[in-house]
C-alpha positions as CSV (number, residue, x, y, z in Angstrom):
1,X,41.4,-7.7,-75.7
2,X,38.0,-8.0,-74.3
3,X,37.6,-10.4,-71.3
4,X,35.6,-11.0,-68.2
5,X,36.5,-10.5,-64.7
6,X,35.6,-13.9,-64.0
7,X,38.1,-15.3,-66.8
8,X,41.0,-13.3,-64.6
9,X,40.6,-14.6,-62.0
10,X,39.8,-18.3,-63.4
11,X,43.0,-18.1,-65.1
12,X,45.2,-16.8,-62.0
13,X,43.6,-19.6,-59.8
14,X,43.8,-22.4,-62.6
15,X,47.3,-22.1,-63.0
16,X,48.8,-22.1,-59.6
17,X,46.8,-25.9,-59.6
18,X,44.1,-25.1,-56.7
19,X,41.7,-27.5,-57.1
20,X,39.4,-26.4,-54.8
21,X,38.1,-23.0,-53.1
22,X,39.1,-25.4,-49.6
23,X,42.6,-26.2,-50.6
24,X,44.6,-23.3,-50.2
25,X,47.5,-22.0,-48.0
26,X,46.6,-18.5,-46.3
27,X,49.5,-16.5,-46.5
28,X,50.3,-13.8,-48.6
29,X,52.9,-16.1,-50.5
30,X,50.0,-17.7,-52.3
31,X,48.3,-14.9,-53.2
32,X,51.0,-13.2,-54.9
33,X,51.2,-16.2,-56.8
34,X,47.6,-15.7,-58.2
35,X,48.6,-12.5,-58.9
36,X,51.7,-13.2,-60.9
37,X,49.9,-15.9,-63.1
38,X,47.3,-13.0,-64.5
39,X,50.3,-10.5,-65.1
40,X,51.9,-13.3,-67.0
41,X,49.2,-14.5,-68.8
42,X,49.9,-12.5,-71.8
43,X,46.8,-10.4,-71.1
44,X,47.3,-6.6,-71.6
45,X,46.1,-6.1,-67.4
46,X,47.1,-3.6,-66.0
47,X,47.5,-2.9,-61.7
48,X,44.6,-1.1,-61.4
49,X,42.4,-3.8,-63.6
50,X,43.4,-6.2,-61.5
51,X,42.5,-5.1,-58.3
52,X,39.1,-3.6,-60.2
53,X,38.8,-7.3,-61.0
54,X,39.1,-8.4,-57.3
55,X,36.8,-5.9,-56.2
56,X,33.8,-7.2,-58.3
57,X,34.3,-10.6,-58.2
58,X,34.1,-10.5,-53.9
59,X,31.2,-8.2,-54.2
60,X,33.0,-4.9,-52.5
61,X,31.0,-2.8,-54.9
62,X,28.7,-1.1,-51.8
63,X,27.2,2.7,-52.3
64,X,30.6,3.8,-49.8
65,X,33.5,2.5,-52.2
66,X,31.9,3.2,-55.3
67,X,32.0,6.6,-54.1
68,X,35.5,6.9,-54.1
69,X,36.5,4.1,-56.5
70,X,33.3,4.2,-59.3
71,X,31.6,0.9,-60.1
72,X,33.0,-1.6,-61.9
73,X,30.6,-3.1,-63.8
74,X,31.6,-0.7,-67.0
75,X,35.2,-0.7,-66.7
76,X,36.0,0.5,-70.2
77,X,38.7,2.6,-69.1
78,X,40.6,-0.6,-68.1
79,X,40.1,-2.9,-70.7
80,X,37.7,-5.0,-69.0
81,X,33.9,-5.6,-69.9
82,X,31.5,-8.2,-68.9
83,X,30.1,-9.5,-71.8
84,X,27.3,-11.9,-72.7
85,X,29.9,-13.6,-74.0
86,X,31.6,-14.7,-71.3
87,X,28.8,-16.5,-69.6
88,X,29.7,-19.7,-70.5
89,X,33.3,-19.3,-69.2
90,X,31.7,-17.9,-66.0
91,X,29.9,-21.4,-65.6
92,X,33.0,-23.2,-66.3
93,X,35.5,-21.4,-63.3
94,X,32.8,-20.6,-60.8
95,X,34.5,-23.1,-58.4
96,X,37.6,-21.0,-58.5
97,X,36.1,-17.8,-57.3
98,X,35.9,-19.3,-53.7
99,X,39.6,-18.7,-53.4
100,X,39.2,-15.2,-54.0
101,X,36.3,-14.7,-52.0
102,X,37.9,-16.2,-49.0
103,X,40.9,-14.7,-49.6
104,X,39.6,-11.4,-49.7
105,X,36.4,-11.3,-47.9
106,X,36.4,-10.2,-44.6
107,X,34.4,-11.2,-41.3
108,X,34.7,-13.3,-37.9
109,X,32.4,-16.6,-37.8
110,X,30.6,-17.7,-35.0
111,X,33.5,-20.0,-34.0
112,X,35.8,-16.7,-33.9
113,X,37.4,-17.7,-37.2
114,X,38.5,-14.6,-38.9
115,X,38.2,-15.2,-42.7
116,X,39.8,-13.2,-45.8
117,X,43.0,-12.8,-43.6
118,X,46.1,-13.9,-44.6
119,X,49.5,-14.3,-42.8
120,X,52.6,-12.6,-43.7
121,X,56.4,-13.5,-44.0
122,X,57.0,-11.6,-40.7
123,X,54.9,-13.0,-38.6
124,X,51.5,-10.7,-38.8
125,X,48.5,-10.8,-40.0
126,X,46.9,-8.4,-42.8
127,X,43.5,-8.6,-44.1
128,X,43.7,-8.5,-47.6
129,X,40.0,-6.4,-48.5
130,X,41.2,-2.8,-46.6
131,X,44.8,-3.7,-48.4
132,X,43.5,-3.6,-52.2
133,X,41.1,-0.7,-51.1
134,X,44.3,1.4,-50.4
135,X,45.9,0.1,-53.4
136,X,42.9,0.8,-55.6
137,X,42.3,4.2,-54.7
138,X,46.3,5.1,-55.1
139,X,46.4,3.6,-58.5
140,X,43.1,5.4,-59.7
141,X,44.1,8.5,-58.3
142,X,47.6,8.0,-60.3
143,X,45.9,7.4,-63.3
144,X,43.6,10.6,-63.2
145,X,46.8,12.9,-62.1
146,X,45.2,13.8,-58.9
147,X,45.5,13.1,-55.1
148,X,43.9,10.1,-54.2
149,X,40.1,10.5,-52.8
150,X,38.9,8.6,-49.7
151,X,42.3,6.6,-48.9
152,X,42.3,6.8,-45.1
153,X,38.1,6.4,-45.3
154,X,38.6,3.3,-47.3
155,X,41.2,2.0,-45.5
156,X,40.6,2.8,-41.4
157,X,38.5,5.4,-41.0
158,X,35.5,3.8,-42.1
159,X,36.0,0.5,-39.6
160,X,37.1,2.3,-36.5
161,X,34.0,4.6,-37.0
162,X,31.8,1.7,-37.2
163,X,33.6,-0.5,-34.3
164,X,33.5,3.0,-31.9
165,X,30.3,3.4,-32.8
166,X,29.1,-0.1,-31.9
167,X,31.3,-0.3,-28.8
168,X,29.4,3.0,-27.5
169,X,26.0,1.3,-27.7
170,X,26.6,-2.0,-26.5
171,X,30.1,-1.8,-24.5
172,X,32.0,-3.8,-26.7
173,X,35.8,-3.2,-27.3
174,X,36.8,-0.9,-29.2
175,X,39.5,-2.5,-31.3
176,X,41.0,-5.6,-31.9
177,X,41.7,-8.6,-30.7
178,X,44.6,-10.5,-32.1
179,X,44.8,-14.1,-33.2
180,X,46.6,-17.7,-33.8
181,X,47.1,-19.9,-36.8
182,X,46.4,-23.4,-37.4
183,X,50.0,-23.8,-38.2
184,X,52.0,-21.3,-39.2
185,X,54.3,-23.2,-42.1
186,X,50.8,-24.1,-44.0
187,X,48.1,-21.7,-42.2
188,X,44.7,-22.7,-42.8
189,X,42.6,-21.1,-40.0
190,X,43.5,-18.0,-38.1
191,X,41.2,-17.9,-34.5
192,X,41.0,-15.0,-32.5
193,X,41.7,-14.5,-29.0
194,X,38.1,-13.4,-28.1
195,X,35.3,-11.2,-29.2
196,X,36.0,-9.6,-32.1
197,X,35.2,-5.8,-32.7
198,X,34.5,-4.1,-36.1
199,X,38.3,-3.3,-35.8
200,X,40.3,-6.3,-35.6
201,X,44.2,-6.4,-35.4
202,X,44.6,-7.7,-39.3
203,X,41.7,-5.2,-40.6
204,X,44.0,-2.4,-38.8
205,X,47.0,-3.8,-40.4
206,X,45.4,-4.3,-43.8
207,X,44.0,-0.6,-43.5
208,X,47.5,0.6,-42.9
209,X,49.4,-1.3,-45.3
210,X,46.4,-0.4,-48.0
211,X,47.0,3.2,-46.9
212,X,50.5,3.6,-47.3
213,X,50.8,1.2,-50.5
214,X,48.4,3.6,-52.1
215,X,49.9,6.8,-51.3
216,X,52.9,5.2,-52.9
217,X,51.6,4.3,-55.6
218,X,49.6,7.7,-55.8
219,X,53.0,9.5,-56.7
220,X,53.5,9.5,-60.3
221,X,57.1,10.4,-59.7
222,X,57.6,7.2,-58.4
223,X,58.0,4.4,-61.2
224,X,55.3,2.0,-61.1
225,X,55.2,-1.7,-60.8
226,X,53.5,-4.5,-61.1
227,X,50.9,-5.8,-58.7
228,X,52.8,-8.8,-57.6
229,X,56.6,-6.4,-57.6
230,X,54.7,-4.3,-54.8
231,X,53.3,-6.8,-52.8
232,X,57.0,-9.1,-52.7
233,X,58.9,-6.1,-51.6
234,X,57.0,-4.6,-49.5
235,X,56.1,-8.2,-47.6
236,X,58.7,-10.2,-48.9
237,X,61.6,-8.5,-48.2
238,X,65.1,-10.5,-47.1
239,X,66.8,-8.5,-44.2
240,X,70.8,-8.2,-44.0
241,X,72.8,-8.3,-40.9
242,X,72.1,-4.5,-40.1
243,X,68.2,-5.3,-39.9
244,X,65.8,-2.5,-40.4
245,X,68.8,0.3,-39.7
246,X,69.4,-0.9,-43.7
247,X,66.2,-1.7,-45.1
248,X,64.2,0.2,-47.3
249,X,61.2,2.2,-46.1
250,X,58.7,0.6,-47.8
251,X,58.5,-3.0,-45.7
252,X,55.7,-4.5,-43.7
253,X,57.5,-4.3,-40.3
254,X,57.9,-0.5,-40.4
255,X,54.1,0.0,-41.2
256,X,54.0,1.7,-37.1
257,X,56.1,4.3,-39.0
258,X,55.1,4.9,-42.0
259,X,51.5,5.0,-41.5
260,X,52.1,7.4,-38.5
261,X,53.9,10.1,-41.2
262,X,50.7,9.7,-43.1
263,X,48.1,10.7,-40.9
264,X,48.3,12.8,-37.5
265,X,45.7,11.7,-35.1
266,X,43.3,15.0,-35.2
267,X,42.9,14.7,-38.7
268,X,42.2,10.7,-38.4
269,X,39.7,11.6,-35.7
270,X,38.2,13.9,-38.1
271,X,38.0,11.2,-40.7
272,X,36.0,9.1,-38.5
273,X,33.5,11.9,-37.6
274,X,33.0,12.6,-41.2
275,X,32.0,9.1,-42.0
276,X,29.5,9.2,-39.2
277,X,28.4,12.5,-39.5
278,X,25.4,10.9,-41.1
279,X,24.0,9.1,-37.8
280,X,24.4,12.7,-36.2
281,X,26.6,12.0,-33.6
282,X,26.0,13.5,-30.1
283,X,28.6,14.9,-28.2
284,X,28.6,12.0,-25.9
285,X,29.7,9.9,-29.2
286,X,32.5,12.6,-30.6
287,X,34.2,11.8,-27.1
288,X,33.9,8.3,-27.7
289,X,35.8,8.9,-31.0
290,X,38.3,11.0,-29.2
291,X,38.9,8.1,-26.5
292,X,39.1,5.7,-29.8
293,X,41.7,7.0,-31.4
294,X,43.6,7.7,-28.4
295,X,43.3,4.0,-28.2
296,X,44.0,3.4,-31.5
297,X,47.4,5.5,-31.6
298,X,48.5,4.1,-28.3
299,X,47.9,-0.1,-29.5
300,X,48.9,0.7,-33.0
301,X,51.0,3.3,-33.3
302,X,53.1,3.8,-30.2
303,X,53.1,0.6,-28.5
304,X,55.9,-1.6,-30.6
305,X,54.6,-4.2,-32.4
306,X,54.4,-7.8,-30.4
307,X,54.5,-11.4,-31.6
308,X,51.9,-12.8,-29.4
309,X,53.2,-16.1,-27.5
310,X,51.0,-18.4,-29.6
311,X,52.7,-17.3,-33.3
312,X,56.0,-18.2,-31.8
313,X,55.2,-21.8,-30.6
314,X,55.3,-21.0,-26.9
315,X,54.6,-24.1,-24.7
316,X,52.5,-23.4,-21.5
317,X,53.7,-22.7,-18.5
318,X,54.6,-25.1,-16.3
319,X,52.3,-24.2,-13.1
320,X,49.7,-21.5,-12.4
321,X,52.3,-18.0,-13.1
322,X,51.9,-15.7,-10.2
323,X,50.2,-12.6,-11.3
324,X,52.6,-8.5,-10.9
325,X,50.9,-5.6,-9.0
326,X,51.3,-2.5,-11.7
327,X,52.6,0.1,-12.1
328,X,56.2,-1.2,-11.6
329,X,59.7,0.9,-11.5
330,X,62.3,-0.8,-13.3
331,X,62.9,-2.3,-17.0
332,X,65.9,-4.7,-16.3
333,X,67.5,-4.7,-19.7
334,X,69.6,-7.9,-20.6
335,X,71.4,-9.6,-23.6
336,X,70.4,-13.6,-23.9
337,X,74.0,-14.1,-25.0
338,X,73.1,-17.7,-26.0
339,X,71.3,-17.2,-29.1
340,X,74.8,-15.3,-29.8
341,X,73.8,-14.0,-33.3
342,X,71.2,-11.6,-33.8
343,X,67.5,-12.9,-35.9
344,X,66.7,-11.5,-38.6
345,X,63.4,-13.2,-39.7
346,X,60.1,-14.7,-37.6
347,X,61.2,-18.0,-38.4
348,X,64.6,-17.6,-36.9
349,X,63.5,-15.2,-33.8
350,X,60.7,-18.0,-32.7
351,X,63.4,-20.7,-33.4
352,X,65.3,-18.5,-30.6
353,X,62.6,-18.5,-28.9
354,X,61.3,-21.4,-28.7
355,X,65.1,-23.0,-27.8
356,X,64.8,-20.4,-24.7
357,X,61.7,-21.6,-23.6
358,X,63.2,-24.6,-23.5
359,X,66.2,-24.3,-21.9
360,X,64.4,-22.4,-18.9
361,X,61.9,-25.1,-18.3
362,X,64.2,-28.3,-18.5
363,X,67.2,-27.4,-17.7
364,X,66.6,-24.6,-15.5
365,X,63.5,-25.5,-13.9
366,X,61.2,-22.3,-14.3
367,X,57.5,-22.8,-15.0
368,X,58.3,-20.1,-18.7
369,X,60.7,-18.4,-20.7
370,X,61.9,-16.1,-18.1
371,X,61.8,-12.7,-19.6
372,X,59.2,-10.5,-19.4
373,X,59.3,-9.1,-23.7
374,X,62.8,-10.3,-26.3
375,X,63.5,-8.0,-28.8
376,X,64.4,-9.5,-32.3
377,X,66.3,-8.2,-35.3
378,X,63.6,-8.2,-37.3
379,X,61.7,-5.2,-36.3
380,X,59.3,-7.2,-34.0
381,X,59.1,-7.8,-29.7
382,X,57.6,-11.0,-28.7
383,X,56.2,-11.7,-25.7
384,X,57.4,-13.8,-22.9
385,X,55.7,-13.6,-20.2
386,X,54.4,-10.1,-20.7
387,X,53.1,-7.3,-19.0
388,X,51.1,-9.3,-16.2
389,X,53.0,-12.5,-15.2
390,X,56.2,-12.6,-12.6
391,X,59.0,-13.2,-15.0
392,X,62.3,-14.9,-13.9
393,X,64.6,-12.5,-15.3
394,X,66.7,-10.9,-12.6
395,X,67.2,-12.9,-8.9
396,X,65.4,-11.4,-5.8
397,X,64.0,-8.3,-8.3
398,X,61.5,-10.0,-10.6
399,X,58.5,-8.3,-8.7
400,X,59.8,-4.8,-9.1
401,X,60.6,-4.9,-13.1
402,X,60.0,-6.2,-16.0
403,X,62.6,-7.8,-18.0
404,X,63.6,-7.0,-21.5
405,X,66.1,-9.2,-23.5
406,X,68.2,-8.6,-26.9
407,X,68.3,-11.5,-29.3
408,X,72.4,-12.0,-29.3
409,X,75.7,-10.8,-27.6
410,X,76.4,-7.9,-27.1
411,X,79.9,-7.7,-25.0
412,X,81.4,-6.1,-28.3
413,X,78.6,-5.1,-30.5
414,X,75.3,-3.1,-30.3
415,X,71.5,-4.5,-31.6
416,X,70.3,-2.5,-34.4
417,X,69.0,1.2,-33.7
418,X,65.9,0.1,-34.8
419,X,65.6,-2.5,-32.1
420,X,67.2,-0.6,-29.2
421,X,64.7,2.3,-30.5
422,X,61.7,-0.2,-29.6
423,X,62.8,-0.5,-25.8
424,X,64.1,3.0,-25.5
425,X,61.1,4.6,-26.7
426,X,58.3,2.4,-27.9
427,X,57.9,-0.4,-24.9
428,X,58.8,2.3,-22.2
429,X,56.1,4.5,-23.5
430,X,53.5,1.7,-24.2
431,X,54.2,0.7,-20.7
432,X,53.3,4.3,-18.9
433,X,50.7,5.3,-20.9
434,X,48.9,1.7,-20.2
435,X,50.0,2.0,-16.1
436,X,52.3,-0.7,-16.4
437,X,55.3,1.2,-15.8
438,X,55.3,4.1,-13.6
439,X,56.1,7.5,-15.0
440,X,59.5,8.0,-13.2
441,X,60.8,4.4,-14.6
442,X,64.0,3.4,-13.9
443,X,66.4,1.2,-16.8
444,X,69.1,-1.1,-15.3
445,X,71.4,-3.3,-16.7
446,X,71.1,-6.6,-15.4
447,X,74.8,-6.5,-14.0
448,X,73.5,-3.6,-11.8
449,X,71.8,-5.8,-9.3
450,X,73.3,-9.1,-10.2
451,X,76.6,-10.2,-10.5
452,X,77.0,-10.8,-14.2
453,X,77.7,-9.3,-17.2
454,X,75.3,-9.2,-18.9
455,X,73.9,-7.0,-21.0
456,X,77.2,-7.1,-22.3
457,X,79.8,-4.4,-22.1
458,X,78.6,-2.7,-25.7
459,X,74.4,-2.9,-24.7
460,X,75.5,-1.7,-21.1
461,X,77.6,1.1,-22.3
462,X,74.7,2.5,-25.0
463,X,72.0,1.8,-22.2
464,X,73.8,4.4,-19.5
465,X,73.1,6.9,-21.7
466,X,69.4,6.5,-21.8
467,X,67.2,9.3,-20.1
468,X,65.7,7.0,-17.2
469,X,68.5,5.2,-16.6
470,X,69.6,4.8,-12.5
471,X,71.4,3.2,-9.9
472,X,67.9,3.4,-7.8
473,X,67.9,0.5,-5.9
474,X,64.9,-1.9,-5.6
475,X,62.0,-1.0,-2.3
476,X,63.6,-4.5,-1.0
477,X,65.1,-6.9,-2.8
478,X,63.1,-10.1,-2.3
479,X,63.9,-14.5,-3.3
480,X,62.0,-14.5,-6.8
């Protein structure tokens, strides 16, 4: 059957009842919907038509990506022409390409509005043009038996060249920054935190998730689904109570992971020179590069990932917070008891959170949330007070440490190994390598230098056998 790109996506966007390119929820939820109403349209489409489709009709059809991915303006081999013939149902669904093009297309307004982001189930952000880039060029390399050409240029390489390269003439950052939704049960507008670079936390995410969805998909020993199948499991995915220690591997939250197996560092720093090699970079600029991606694995790789305050519904704090003196020497480890049971999703983990916050402003009287990071179930830290701010986390030691609390109790159980595995290794390394923690760190159990029990006699048990932890006592134990 012969049909016009246009008429797709018409038909996807008619049927899921948007009225209007304004009127639309941006999560990924409501784009796998659009998807799903073009695979079930009774059109022969296939995966790679589809996100062919998506590519024309947002205009991501530059000299770079037709390099790797052809043009689509002939796309014979996958059942789609535009025809004469289908200018009159172009006319009739032009208002309906909006949706796509601001769910897809990709840049920061003057306002700091990032557009052609969309939120996902577990609490991050992905923009959606790096992601069907990756996709693309997995499913045309499956299709022509081969590996797939350009995946990590498509995907990364090509914006963290371009964000270095502007951030060595004009002292910009480097990469990111994140942002907050609107509302995140109905997100609308997602704002970022302050000047963007060419490398923003969702175009990093999408350029993961688009790399490591299309090496998948690359592998034709690997069944292949449908569009919409991929996207549900891989963002969509329902957790049970052992967390990510029983999930499978393909899932948003262990994107850190996966994308690191994919690429080492020297080769994606090679990557980016390659796609700059044609503004002959000086020597100055290749250690620019070098420093970027140092930065890059560090933020992105290393560091775990962090619901920032803002996705989680924080309050503000009650007062002006006083401000820590880095590097510090202890990570006081602690269990928050109440929540009991560990969370398994964002929603439930900023419920927790939010009912923490809570509690330590009214009932106990502290300006914030008193720990310093919380560790969920769900694969994800969120931020408390963070790295810079005087938590209230263990009496007369808050100034030396930093405090890190488990989502549950833990007397007779242990959090997942995928969560302990985020203190243990990830937070204590983000923490030294960005001078937060010093080098010789010390872990204690909260019960070490107050009387409690908590971590819990399980948590405290597993945390003695950690490399850095001590009975080291505090410089001089001070009222905080």
């Amino acid at each position: 059957m012969t049909i016009s790109t246009v008429w797709l996506i018409a038909l996807a966007w008619t049927c899921v009842n948007i009225q209007s390119a304004e009127v639309y929820q941006r999560d990924t939820d409501h784009f796998i919907q659009a998807i799903q109403k073009i695979e079930n349209s009774g059109l022969d489409v296939s995966p790679l038509s589809i996100v062919r489709s998506l590519r024309r009709a947002v205009g991501h059809d530059d000299t770079f990506t037709q390099s790797f991915l052809g043009a689509t303006h002939s796309d014979s081999d996958t059942g789609i022409l535009i025809t004469n013939s289908s200018r009159k149902i172009e006319a009739w669904s032009l208002q309906f390409l909006g949706f796509f093009d601001k769910a897809i297309h990709n840049f920061v307004t003057d306002a700091r509005e990032e557009r052609g982001v969309v939120l996902t189930p577990d609490g991050t952000t992905v923009a959606l043009a790096p992601l069907l880039q990756g996709v693309e060029a997995g499913l045309k390399a499956r299709s022509e038996s081969r590996q797939p050409q350009g995946l990590h240029s498509l995907t990364l390489a090509r914006a963290l060249g371009l964000s270095f390269l502007q951030a060595f003439n004009s002292s910009s950052d480097r990469l990111g920054p994140d942002g907050c939704w609107d509302n995140v049960t109905a997100p609308m507008v997602y704002t970022l935190s302050r000047a963007p670079s060419l490398a923003t936390d969702a175009l990093i995410n999408g350029g993961m998730d688009g790399a490591i969805l299309g090496a998948h998909l690359s592998d034709a020993t690997k069944a292949l689904p449908k569009l919409s199948e991929l996207l549900l499991v891989y963002y969509h995915f329902q957790l049970g109570e052992t967390g990510l220690d029983g999930a499978p591997l393909l899932v948003s939250p262990l994107r850190r992971e996966n994308y690191r197996k994919l690429v080492s560092p020297p080769v994606l720093e090679g990557m980016v020179l390659e796609f700059l090699a044609d503004r002959k970079p000086s020597a100055e600029m290749k250690e620019a590069v070098k420093v970027g991606v140092q930065d890059f694995v560090l933020r992105y790789l290393d560091c775990p990932p962090m619901i920032p305050r803002c996705m989680w519904g924080a309050k503000a704090s009650k007062g002006i917070p006083a401000r820590l003196s880095p590097p510090l020497h202890f990570l006081y480890v602690h269990h928050t008891e109440v929540p009991s049971r560990p969370c398994l999703t964002f929603q439930q983990c900023s419920r927790d959170m939010r009912a923490m916050q809570r509690f330590h402003q009214e009932e106990r009287g502290w300006q914030d949330i008193g720990y310093s990071f919380v560790v969920g179930s769900d694969g994800y830290m969120y931020e408390g007070r963070g790295w810079g701010r005087l938590g209230a986390h263990t009496r007369n030691h808050n100034a030396f440490g930093y405090g890190v609390a488990f989502i549950g109790n833990y007397s007779a159980s242990l959090p997942t190994r995928h969560s302990l595995g985020l203190v243990r290794h990830r937070l204590a390394t983000c923490g030294v390598t960005g001078h937060f923690i010093q080098a010789n760190y010390t872990v204690q159990g909260h019960r070490q230098v107050v009387d409690t029990t908590c971590p819990g006699d399980a948590l405290y048990s597993e945390i003695s056998t950690w490399e850095h932890y001590g009975d080291t006592e505090s410089p001089k134990a001070t009222p905080s």
